[in-house]
Residue frames as qw, qx, qy, qz and C-alpha x, y, z in Angstrom:
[[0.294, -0.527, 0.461, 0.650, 23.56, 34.08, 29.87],
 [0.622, 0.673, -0.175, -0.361, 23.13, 34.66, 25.81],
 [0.669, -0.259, 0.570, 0.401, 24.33, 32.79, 23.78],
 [0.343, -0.241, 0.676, 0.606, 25.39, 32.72, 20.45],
 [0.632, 0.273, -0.079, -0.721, 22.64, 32.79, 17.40],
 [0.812, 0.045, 0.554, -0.176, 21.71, 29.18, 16.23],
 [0.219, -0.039, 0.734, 0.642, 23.37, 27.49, 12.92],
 [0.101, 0.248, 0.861, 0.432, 20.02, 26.54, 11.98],
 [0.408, 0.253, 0.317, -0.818, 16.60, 28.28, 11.34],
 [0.332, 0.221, 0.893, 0.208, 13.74, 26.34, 9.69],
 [0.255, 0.777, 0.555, 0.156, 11.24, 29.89, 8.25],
 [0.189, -0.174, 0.202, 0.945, 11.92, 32.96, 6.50],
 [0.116, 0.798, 0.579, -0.122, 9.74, 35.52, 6.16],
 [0.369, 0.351, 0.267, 0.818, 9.74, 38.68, 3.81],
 [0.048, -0.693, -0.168, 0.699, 9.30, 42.51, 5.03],
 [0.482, 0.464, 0.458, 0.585, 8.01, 44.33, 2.15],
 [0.094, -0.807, -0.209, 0.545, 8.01, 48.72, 2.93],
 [0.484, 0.833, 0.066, 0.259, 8.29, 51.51, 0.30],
 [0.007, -0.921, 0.371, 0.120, 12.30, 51.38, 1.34],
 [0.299, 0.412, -0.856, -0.084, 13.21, 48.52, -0.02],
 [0.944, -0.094, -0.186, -0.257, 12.57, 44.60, 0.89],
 [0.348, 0.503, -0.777, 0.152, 14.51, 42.31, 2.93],
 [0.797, -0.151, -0.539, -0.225, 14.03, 38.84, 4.63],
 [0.375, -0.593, 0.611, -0.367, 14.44, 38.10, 8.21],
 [0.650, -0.159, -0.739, -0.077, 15.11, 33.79, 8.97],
 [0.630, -0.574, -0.008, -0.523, 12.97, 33.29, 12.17],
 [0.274, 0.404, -0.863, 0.135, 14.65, 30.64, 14.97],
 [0.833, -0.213, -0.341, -0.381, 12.03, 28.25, 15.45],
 [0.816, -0.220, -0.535, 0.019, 13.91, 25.67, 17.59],
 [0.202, 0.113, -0.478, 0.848, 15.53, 28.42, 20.20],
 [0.218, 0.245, 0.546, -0.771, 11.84, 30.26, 20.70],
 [0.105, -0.051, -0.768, -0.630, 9.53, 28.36, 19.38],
 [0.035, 0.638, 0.611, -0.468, 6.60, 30.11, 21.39],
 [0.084, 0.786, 0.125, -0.599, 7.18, 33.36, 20.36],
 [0.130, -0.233, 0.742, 0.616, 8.39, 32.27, 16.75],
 [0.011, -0.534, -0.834, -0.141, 4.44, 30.56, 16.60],
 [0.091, -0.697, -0.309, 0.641, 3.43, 33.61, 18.19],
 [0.062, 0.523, -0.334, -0.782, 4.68, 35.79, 15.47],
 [0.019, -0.110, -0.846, -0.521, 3.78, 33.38, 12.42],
 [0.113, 0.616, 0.779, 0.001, -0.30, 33.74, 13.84],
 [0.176, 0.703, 0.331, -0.604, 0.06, 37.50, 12.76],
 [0.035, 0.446, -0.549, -0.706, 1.58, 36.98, 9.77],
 [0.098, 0.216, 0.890, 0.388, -0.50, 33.99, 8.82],
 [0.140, 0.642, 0.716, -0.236, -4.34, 36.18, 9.96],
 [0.336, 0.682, 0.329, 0.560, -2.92, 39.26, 8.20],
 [0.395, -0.903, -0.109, 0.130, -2.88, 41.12, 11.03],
 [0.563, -0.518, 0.198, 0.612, 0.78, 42.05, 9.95],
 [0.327, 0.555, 0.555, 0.526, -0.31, 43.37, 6.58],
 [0.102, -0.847, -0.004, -0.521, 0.59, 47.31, 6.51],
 [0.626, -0.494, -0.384, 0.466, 2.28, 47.12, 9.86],
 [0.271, 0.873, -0.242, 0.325, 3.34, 50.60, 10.37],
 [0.663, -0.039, -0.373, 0.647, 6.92, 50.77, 11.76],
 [0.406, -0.815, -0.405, -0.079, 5.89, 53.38, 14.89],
 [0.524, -0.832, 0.150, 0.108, 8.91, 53.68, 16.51],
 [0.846, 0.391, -0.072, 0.355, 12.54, 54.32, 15.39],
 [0.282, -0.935, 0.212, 0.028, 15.86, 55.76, 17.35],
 [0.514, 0.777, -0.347, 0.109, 18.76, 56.07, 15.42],
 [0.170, 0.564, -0.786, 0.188, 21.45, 53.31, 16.28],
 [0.403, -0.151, 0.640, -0.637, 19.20, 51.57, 18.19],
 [0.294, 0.325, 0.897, -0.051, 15.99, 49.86, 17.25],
 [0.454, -0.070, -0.338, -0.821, 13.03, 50.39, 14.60],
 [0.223, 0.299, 0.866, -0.332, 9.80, 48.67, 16.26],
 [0.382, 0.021, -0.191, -0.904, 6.75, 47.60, 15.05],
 [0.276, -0.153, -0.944, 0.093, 3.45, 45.58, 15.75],
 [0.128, 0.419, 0.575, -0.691, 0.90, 48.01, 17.63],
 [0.590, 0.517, 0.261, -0.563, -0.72, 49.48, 14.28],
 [0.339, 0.136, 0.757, 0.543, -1.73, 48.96, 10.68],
 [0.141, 0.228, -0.251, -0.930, -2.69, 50.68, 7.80],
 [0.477, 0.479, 0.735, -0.057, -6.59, 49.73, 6.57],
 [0.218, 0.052, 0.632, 0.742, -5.95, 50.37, 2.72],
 [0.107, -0.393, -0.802, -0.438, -10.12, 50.20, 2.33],
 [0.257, -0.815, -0.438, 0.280, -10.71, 52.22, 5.26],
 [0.430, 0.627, -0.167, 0.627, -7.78, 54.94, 4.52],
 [0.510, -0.765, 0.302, -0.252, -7.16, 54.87, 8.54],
 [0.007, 0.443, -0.782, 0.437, -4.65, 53.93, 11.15],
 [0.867, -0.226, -0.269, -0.355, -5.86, 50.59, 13.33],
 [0.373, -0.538, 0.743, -0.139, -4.77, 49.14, 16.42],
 [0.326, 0.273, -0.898, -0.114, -3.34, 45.53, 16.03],
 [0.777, -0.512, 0.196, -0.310, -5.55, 42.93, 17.78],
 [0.055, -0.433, 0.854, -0.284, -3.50, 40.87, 19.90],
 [0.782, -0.156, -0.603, -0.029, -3.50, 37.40, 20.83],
 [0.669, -0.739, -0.077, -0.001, -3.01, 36.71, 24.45],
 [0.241, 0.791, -0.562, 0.010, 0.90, 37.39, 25.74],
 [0.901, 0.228, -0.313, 0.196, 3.72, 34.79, 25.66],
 [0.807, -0.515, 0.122, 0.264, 5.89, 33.36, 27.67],
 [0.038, -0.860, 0.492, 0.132, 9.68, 35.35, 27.88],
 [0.954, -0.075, 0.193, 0.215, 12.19, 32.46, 26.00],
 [0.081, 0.832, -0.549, -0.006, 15.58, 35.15, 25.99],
 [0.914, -0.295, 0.224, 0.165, 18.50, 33.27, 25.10],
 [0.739, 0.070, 0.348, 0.572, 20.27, 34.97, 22.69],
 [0.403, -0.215, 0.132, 0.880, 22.15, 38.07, 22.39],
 [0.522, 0.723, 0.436, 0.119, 20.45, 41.14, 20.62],
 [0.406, -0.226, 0.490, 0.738, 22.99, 41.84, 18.39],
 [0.230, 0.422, -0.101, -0.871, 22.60, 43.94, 15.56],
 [0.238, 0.282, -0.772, -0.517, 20.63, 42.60, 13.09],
 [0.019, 0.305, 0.951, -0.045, 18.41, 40.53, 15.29],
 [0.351, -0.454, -0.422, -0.702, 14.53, 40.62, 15.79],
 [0.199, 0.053, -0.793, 0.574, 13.05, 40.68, 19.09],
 [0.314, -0.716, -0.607, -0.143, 9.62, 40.68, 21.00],
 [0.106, -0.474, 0.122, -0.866, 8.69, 44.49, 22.61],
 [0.406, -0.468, -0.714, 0.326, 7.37, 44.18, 26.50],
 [0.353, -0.886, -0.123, -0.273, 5.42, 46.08, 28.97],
 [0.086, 0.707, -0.413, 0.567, 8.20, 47.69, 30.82],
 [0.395, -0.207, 0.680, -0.582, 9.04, 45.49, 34.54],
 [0.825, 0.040, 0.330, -0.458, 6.60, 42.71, 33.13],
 [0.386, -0.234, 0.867, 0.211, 8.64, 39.31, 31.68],
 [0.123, 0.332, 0.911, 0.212, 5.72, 37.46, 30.02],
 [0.290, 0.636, 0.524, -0.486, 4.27, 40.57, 28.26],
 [0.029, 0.200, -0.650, -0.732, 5.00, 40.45, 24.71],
 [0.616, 0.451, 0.603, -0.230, 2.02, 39.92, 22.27],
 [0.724, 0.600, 0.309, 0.141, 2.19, 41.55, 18.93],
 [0.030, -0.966, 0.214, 0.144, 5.03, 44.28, 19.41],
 [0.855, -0.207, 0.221, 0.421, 9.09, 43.69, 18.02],
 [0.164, 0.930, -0.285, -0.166, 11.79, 45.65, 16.87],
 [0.850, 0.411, -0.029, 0.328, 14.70, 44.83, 14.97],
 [0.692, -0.567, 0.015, 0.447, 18.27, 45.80, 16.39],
 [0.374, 0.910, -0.051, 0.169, 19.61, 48.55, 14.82],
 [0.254, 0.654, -0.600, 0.385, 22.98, 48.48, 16.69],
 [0.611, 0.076, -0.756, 0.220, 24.58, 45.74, 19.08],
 [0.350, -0.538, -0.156, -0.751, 22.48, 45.85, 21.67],
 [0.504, 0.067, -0.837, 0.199, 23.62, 43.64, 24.29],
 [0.185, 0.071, 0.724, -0.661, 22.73, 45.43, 27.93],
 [0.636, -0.183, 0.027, -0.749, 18.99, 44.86, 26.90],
 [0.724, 0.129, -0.646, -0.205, 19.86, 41.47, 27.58],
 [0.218, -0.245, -0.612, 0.720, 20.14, 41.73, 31.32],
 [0.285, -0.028, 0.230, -0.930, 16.60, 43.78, 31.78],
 [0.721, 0.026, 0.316, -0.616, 13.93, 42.05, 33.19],
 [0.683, -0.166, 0.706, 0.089, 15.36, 38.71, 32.13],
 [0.404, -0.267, 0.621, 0.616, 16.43, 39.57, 29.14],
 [0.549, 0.487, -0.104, -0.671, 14.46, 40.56, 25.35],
 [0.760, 0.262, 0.594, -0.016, 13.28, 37.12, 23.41],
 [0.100, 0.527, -0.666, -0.519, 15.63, 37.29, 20.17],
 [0.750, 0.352, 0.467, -0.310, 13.48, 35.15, 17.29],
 [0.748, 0.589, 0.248, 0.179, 15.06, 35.76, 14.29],
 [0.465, -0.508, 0.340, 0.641, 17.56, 37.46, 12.25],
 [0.483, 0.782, -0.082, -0.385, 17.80, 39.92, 9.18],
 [0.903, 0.054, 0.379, 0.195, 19.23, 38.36, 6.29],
 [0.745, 0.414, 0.235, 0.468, 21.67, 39.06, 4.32],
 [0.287, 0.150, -0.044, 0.945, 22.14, 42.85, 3.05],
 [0.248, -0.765, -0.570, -0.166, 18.43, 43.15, 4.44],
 [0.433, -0.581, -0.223, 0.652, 20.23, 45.73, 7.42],
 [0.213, 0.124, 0.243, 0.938, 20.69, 48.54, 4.17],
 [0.286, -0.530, -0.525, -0.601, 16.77, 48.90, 4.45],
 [0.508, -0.726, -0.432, 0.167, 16.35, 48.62, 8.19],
 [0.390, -0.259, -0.113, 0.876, 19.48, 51.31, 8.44],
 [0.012, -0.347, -0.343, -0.873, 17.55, 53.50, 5.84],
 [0.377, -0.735, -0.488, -0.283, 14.19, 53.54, 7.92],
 [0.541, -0.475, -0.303, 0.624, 16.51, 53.69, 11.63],
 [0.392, -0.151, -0.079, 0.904, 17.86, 57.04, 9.62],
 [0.091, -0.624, -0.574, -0.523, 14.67, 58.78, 8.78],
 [0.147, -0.370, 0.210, -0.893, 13.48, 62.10, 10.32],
 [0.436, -0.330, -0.816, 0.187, 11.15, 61.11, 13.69],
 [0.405, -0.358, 0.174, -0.823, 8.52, 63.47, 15.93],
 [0.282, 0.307, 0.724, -0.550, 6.09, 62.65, 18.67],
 [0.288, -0.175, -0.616, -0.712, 2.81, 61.72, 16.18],
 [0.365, 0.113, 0.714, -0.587, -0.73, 61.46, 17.68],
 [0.298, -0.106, -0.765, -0.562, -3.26, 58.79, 16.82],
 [0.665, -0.300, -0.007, -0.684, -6.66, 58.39, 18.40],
 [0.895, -0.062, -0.421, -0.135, -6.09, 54.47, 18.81],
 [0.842, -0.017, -0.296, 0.451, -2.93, 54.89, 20.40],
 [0.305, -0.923, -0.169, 0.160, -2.11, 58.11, 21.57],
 [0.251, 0.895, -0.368, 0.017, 0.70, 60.46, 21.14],
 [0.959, 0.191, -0.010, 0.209, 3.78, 58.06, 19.55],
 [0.095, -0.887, 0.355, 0.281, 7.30, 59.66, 20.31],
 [0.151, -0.578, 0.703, 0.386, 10.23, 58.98, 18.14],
 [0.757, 0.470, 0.454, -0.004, 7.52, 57.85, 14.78],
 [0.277, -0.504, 0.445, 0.687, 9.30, 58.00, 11.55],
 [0.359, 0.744, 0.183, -0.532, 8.01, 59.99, 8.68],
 [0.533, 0.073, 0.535, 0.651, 8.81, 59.46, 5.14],
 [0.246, 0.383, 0.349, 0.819, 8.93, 62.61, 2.85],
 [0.150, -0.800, -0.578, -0.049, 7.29, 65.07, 5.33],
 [0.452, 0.051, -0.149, 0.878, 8.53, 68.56, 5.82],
 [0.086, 0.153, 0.474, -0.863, 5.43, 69.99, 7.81],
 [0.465, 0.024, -0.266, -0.844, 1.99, 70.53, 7.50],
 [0.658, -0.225, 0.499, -0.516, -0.54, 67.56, 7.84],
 [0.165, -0.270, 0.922, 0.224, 0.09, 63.83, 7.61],
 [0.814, 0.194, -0.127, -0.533, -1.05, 61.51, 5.48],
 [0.917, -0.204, 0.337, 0.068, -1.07, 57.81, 5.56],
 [0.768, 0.585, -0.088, 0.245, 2.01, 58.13, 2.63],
 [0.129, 0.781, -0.557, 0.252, 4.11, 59.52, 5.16],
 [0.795, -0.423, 0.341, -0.270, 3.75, 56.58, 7.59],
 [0.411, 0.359, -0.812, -0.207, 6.39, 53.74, 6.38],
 [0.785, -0.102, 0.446, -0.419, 4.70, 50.55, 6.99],
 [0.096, 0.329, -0.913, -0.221, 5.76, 46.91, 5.82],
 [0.893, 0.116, -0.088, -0.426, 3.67, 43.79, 4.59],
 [0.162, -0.409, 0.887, -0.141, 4.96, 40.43, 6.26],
 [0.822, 0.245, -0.203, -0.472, 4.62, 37.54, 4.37],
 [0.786, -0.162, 0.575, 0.158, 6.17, 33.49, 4.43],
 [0.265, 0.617, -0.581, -0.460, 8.76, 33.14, 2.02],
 [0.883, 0.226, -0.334, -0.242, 8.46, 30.06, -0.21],
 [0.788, -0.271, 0.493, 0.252, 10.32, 26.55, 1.07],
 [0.457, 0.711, -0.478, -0.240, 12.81, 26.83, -1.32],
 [0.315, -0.521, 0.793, -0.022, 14.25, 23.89, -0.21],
 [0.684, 0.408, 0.599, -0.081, 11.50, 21.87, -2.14],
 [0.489, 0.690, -0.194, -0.497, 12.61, 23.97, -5.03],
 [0.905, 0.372, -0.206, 0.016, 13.25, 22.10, -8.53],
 [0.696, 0.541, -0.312, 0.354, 17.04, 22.83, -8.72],
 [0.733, -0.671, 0.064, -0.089, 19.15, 22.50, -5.09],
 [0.398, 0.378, -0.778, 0.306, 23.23, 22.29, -4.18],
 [0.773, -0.623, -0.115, -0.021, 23.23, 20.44, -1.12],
 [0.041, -0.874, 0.435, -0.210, 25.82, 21.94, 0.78],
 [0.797, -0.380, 0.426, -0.199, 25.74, 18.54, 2.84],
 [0.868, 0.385, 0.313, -0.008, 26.41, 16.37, -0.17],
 [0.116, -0.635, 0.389, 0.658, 28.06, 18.74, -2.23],
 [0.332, 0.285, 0.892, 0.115, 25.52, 17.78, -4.88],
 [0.260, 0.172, -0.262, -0.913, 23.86, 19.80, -7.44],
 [0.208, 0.173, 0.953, -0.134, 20.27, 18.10, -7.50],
 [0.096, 0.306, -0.394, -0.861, 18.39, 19.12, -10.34],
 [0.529, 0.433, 0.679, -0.268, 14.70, 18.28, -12.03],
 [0.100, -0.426, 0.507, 0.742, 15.29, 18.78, -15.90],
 [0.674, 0.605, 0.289, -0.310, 13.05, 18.92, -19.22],
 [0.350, -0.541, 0.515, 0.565, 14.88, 17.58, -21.20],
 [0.375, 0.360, -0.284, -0.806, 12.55, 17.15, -24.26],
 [0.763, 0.132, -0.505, -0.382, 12.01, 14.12, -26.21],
 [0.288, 0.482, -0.724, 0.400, 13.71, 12.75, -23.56],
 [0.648, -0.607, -0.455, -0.065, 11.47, 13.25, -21.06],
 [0.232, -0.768, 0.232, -0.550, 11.57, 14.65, -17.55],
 [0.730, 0.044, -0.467, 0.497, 14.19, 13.26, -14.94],
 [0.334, -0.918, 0.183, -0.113, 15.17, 14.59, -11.62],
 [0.793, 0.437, -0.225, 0.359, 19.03, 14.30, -11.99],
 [0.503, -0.803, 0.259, 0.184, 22.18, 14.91, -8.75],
 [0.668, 0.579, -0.250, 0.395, 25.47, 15.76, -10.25],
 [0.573, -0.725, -0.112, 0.364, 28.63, 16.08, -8.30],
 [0.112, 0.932, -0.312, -0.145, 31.35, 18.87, -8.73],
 [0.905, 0.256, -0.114, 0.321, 34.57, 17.30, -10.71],
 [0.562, -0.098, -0.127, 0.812, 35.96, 20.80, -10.43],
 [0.123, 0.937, 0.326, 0.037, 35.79, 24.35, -9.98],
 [0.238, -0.808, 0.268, 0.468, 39.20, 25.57, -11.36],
 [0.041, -0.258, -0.110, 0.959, 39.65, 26.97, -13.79],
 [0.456, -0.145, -0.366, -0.798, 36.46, 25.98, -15.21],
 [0.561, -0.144, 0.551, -0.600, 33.40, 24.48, -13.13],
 [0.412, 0.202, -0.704, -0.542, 32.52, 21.31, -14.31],
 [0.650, -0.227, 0.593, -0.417, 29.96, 18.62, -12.87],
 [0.172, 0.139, -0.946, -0.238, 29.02, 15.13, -13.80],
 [0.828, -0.112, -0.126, -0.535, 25.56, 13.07, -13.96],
 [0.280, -0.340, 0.865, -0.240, 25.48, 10.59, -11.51],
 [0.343, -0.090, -0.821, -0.447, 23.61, 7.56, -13.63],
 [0.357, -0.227, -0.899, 0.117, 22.10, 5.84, -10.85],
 [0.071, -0.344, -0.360, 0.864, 20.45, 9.16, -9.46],
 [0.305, 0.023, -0.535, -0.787, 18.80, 9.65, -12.66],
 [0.293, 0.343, 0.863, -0.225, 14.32, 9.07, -12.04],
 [0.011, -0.385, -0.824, -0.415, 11.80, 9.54, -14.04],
 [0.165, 0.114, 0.405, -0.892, 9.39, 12.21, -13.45],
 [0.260, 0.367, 0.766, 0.459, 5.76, 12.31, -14.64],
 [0.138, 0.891, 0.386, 0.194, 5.09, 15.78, -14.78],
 [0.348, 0.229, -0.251, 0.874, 7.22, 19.13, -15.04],
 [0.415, -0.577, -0.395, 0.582, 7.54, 21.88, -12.25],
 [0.212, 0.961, 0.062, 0.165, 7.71, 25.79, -12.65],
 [0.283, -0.871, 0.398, 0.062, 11.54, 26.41, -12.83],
 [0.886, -0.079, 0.398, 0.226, 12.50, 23.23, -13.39],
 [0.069, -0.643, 0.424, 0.634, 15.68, 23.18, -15.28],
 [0.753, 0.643, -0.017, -0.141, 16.24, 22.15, -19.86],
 [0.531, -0.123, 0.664, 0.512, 18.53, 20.03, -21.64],
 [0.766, 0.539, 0.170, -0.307, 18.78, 20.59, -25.13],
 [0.719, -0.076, 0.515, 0.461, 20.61, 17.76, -27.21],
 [0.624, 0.730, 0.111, 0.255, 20.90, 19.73, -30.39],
 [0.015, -0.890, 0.271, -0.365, 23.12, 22.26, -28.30],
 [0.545, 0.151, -0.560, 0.606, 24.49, 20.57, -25.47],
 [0.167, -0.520, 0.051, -0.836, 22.72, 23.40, -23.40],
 [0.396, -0.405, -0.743, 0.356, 21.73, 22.85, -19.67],
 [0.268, -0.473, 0.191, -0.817, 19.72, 26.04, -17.95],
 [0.369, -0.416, -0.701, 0.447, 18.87, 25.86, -14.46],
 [0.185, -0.742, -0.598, -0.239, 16.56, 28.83, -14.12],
 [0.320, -0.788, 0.253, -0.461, 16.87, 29.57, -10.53],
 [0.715, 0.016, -0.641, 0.279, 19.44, 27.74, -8.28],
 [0.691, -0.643, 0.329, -0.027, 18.93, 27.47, -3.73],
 [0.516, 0.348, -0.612, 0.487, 21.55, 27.64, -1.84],
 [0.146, -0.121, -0.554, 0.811, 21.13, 27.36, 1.81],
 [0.205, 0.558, 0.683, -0.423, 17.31, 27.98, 1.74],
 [0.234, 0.871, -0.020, -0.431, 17.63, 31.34, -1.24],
 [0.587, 0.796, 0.048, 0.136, 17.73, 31.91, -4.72],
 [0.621, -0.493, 0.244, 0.559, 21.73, 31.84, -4.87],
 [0.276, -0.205, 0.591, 0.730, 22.14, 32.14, -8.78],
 [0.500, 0.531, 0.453, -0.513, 19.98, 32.58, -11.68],
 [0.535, 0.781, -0.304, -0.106, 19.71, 32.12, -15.59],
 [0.607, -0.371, 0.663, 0.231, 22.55, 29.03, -14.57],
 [0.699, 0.627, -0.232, -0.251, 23.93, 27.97, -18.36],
 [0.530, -0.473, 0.648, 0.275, 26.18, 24.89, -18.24],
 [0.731, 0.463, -0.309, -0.396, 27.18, 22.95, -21.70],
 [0.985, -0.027, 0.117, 0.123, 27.84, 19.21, -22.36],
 [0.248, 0.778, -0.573, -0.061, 31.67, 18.87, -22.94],
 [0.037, 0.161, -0.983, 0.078, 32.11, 14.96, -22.05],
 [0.647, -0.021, -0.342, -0.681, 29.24, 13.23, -23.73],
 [0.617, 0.112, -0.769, 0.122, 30.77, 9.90, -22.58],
 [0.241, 0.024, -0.621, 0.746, 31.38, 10.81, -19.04],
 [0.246, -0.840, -0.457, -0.157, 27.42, 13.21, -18.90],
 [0.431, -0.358, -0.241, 0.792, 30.04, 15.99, -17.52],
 [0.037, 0.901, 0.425, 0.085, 28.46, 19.36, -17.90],
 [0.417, -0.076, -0.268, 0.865, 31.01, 22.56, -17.97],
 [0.062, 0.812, 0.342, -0.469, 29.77, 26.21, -16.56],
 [0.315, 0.670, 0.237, 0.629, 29.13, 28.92, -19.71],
 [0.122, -0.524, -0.071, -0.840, 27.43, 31.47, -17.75],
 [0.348, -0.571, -0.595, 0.445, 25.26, 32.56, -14.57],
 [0.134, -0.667, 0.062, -0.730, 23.19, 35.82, -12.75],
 [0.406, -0.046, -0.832, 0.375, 22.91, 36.83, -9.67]]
């Protein structure tokens, strides 16, 4: 039986294609075969150029069988690693990722997966079920909907033979070229969680590495006083260390002003806020109120 998706995932990886960018988080501790699996094609390159191959409208966009060689100007099959064990457990619902099989064969995934264009549940009852790994983030689904809705033919490729339902960007006859092919570059997204400037949801703690000039450089956890009708936090004293070197991002004090910037602020693993702008307003207290903020 499926179950549910997992609270937690522990890697996020980025899809980069010439319709846009969006991040998928991966669920290491549900299938953490086919989660390794996937990370040795992103980490040998072998997922660089993927071309997305295969796309039916409501359904699924798949890729994993070729890639684009930039230096060759050709199509290439993927090599594969040997296949992986089947570890279904969870639902493919829209939005997820999943490992592609050899029709009738459980424990034949290797480099193939498609992303769930629409709620996709009965594929979870065939041949013990499709190995859900991950999950598009956010508003990532505007980019996978844009490829899903692209125009699609039967395409033939020497490596791979004749592809049905391949989707074509800007083609309206005549002969392809590798520009019509939409392909994506899959990369590891940074651990934010190491980043300088962190809420912990847990905590409810704003934890914060700061240049603060003559001062010197401090990693510094405020907690929220309030957040009505203005946000205000507070330096905890005893939280306050010493650094002995700054960070890229890291956030600035400056005592002439009062001025706090926080750069870039994680939430929850991602860049939540940016350009963060708080000012001193209770010197006594170290309370800090919000000015400003991007997202």
């Amino acid at each position: 039986m499926a179950t549910a998706r997992p609270a937690e995932a522990t890697t996020i990886v980025n899809f980069s294609t010439a319709m846009g960018n969006f991040s998928l988080e991966l669920f290491d501790d549900v299938a953490p075969g086919t989660v390794a699996n996937f990370l040795n094609y992103v980490d040998s390159g072998r997922y660089d150029n993927v071309v997305i191959h295969r796309s039916i409208l409501g359904f699924v966009i798949q890729g994993g069988l070729l890639s684009i060689d930039d230096q060759q100007n050709t199509v290439s099959r993927i090599i594969t690693d040997p296949n992986i064990v089947n570890e279904f457990s969870i639902s493919n619902t829209r939005g997820t990722i999943a490992m592609a099989r050899v029709g009738g064969q459980v424990n034949s995934a290797s480099s193939q997966w498609f992303i769930n264009a629409g709620n996709n549940s009965s594929l979870d009852s065939v041949d013990g079920g499709f190995t859900v790994f991950g999950r598009v983030l956010d508003d990532g689904m505007d980019v996978v909907d844009a490829i899903n809705a692209l125009f699609t033919t039967t395409v033939f490729f020497t490596v791979a033979g004749n592809l049905a339902d391949f989707p074509l960007l800007n083609f309206s006859g005549g002969n392809l070229t590798l520009a019509n092919l939409i392909d994506a570059s899959i990369s590891r997204a940074e651990d934010l969680n190491s980043a300088p400037n962190v809420f912990d949801e847990s905590t409810s703690l704003l934890n914060i590495q700061v240049d603060a000039g003559a001062a010197g450089l401090a990693a510094v956890s405020l907690f929220i006083v309030s957040s009505a009708p203005d946000t205000v936090i507070q330096v905890i004293p005893e939280s306050v260390e010493s650094l002995s070197a700054s960070v890229e991002k890291m956030a600035t004090f400056d005592d002439s002003s009062g001025r706090l910037l926080i750069p870039e602020l994680v939430i929850a693993g991602a860049v939540a806020f940016r350009d963060v702008v708080f000012i001193l307003s209770d010197v006594e207290q170290l309370q800090f109120t919000l000015e400003s903020f991007q997202q």
